[in-house]
Short mmCIF file of the C-alpha atoms (twelve columns), coordinates in Angstrom:
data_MODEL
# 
_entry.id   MODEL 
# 
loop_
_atom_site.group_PDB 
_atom_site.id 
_atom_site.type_symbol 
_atom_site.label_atom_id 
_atom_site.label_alt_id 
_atom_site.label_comp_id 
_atom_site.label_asym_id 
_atom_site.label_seq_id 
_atom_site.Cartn_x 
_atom_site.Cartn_y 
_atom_site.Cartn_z 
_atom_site.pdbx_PDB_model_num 
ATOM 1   C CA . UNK A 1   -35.912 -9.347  38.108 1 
ATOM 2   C CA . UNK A 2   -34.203 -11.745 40.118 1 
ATOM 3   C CA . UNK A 3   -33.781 -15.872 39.106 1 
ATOM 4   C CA . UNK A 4   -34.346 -18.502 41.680 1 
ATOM 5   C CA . UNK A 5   -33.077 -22.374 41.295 1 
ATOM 6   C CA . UNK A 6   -35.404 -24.424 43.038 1 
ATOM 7   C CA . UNK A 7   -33.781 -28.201 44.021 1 
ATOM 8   C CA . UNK A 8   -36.859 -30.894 44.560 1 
ATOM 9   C CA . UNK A 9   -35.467 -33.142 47.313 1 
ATOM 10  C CA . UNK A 10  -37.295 -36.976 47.360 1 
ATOM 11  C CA . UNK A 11  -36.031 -39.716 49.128 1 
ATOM 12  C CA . UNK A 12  -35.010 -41.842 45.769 1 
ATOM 13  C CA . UNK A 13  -37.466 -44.922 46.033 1 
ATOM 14  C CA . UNK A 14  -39.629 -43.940 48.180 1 
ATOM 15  C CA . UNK A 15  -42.360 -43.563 45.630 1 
ATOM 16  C CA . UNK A 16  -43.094 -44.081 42.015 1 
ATOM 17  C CA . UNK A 17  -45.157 -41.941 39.261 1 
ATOM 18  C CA . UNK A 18  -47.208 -44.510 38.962 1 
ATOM 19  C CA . UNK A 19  -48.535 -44.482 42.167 1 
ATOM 20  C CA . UNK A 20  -49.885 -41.480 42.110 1 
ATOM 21  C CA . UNK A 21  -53.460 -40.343 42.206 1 
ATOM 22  C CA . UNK A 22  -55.559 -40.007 38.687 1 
ATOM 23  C CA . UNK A 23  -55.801 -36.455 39.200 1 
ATOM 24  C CA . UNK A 24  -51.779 -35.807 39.606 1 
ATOM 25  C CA . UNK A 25  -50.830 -35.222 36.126 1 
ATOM 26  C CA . UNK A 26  -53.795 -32.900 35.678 1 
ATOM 27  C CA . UNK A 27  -53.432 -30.823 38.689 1 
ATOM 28  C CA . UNK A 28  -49.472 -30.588 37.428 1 
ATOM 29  C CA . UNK A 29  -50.432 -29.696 34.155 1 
ATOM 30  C CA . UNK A 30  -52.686 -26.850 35.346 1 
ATOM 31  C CA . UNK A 31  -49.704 -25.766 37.800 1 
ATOM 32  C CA . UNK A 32  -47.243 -25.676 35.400 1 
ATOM 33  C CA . UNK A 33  -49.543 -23.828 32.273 1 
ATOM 34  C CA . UNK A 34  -50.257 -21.455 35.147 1 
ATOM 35  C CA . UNK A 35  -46.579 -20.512 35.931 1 
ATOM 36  C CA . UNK A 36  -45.672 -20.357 32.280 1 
ATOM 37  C CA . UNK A 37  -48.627 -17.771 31.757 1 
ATOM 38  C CA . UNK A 38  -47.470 -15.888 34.275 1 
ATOM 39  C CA . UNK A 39  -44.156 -15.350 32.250 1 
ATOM 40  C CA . UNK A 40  -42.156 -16.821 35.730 1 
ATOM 41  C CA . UNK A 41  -41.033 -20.521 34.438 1 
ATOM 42  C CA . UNK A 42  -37.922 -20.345 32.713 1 
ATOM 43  C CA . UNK A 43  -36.971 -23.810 32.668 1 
ATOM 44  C CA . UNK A 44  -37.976 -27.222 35.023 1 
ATOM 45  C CA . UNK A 45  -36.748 -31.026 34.649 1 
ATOM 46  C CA . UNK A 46  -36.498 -33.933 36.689 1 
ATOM 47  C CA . UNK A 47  -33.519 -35.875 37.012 1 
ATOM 48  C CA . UNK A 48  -32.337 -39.638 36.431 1 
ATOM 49  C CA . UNK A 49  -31.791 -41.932 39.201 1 
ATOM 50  C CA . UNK A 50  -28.410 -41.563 41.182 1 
ATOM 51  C CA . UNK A 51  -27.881 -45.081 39.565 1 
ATOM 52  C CA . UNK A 52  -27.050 -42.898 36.320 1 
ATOM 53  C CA . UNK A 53  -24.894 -40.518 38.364 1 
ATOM 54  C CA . UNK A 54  -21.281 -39.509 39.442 1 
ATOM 55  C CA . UNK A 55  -20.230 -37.623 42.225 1 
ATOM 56  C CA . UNK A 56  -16.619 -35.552 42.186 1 
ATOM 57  C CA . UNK A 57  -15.125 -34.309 45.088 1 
ATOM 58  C CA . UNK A 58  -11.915 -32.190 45.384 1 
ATOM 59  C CA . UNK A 59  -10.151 -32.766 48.124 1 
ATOM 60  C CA . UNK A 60  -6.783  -32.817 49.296 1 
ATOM 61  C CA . UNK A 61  -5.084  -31.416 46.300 1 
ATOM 62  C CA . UNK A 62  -6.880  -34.934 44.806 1 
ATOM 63  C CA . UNK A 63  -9.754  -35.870 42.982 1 
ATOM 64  C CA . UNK A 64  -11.888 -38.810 43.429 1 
ATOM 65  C CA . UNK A 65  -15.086 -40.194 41.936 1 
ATOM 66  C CA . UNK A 66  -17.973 -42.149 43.130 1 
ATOM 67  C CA . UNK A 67  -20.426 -43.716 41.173 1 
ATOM 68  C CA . UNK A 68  -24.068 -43.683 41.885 1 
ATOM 69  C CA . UNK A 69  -26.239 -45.405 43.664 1 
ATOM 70  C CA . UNK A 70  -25.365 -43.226 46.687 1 
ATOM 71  C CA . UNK A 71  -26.578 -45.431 49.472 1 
ATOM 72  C CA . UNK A 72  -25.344 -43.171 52.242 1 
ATOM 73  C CA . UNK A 73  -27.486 -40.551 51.389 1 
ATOM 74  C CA . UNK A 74  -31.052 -41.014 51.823 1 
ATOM 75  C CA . UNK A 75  -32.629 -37.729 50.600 1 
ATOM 76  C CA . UNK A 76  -31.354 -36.928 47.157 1 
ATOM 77  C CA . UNK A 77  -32.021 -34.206 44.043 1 
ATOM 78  C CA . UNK A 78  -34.974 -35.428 41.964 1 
ATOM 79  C CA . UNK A 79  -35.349 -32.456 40.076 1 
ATOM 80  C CA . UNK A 80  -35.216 -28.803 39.613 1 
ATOM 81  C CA . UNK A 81  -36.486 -25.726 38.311 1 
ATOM 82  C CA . UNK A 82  -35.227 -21.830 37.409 1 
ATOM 83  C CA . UNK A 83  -37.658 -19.273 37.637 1 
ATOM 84  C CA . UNK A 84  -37.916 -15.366 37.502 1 
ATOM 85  C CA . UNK A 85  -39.612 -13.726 39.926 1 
ATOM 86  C CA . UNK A 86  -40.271 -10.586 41.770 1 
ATOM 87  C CA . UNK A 87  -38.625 -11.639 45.343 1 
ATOM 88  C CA . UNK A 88  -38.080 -14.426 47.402 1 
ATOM 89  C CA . UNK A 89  -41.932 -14.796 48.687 1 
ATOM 90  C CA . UNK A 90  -42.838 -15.149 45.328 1 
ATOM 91  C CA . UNK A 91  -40.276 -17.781 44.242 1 
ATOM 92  C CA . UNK A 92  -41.540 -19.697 47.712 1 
ATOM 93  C CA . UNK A 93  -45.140 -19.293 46.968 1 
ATOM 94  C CA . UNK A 94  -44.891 -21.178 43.765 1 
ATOM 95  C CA . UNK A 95  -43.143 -24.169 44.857 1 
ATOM 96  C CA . UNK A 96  -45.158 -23.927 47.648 1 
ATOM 97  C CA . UNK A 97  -47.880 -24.856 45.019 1 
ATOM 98  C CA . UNK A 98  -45.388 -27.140 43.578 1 
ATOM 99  C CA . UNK A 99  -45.277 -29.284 46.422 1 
ATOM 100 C CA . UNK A 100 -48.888 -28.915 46.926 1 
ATOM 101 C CA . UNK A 101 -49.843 -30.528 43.855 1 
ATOM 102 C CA . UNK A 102 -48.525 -33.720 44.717 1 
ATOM 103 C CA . UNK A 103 -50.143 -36.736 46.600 1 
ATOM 104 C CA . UNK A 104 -50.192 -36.131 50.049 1 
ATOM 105 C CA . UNK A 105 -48.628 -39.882 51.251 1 
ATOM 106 C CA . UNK A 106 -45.380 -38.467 49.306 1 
ATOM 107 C CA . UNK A 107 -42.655 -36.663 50.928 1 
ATOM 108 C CA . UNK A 108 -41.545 -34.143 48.488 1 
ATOM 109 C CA . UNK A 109 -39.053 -31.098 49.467 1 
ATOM 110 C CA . UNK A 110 -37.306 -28.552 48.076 1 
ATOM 111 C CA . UNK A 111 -35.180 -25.592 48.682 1 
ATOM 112 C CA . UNK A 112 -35.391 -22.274 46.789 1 
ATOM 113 C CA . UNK A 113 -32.244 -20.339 46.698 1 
ATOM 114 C CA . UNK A 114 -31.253 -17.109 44.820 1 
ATOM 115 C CA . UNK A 115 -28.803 -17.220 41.938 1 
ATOM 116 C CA . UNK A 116 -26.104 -15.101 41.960 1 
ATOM 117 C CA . UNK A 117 -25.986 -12.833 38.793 1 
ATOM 118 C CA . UNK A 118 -22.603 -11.596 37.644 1 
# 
C-alpha cells in the first residue's frame, strides 16, 4: 500500500494553541485515535518555529546558509504527517478531516504528496 507525506502549511504567527476553542484538543484526539485504529497513521509531528531553523541551498557550485526567522516567506511548514493508505482520495480525505478539526478563524493548509518507494 502506498505512503503519503502530508506538509501542514500555517502562516507562522498567525495563531497560537492557546487560542483555540475548548473542544480542539478533544476533537484532535478523537481524529487522531481514529486514524491510528484504522491502522493508516504511521507517524505525525509538528515542527519548531523557523526561529529554530536553517535553510541550505546549493547553488552555483556553492553552498550558503540562512538562519531562521525566514521573514520573506509568509506561509511556512508547521508540521507533518506519513500515512499508509489505499490511494490518493484516501490520503486527501483524512487530512481533509485534519484540517477540519481545527477552529474555523485559523488558516491551516496542507499538501498531500506521494512518496516515492525505491
Amino acid at each position: 500500500m502506498p505512503r503519503y507525506l502530508t506538509l501542514i502549511r500555517i502562516e507562522e504567527g498567525s495563531f497560537e494553541l492557546e487560542d483555540a476553542d475548548p473542544g480542539f484538543d478533544a476533537r484532535m484526539g478523537a481524529l487522531f485515535e481514529e486514524i491510528t485504529k484504522a491502522g493508516v497513521m504511521l507517524e505525525t509531528a509538528g515542527l519548531k518555529p523557523t526561529k529554530e531553523a536553517r535553510r541550505i541551498l546549493w547553488e552555483g557550485g556553492r553552498t550558503s546558509f540562512t538562519d531562521g526567522p525566514f521573514t520573506e516567506t509568509k506561509e511556512v511548514i508547521g508540521g507533518y504527517s506519513i500515512t499508509q493508505c489505499r490511494d490518493l482520495a484516501e490520503a486527501v480525505e483524512w487530512a481533509k478531516r485534519f484540517l477540519e478539526v481545527h477552529p474555523p478563524q485559523w488558516k491551516v493548509g496542507c499538501e498531500v504528496r506521494e512518496i516515492e518507494e525505491m
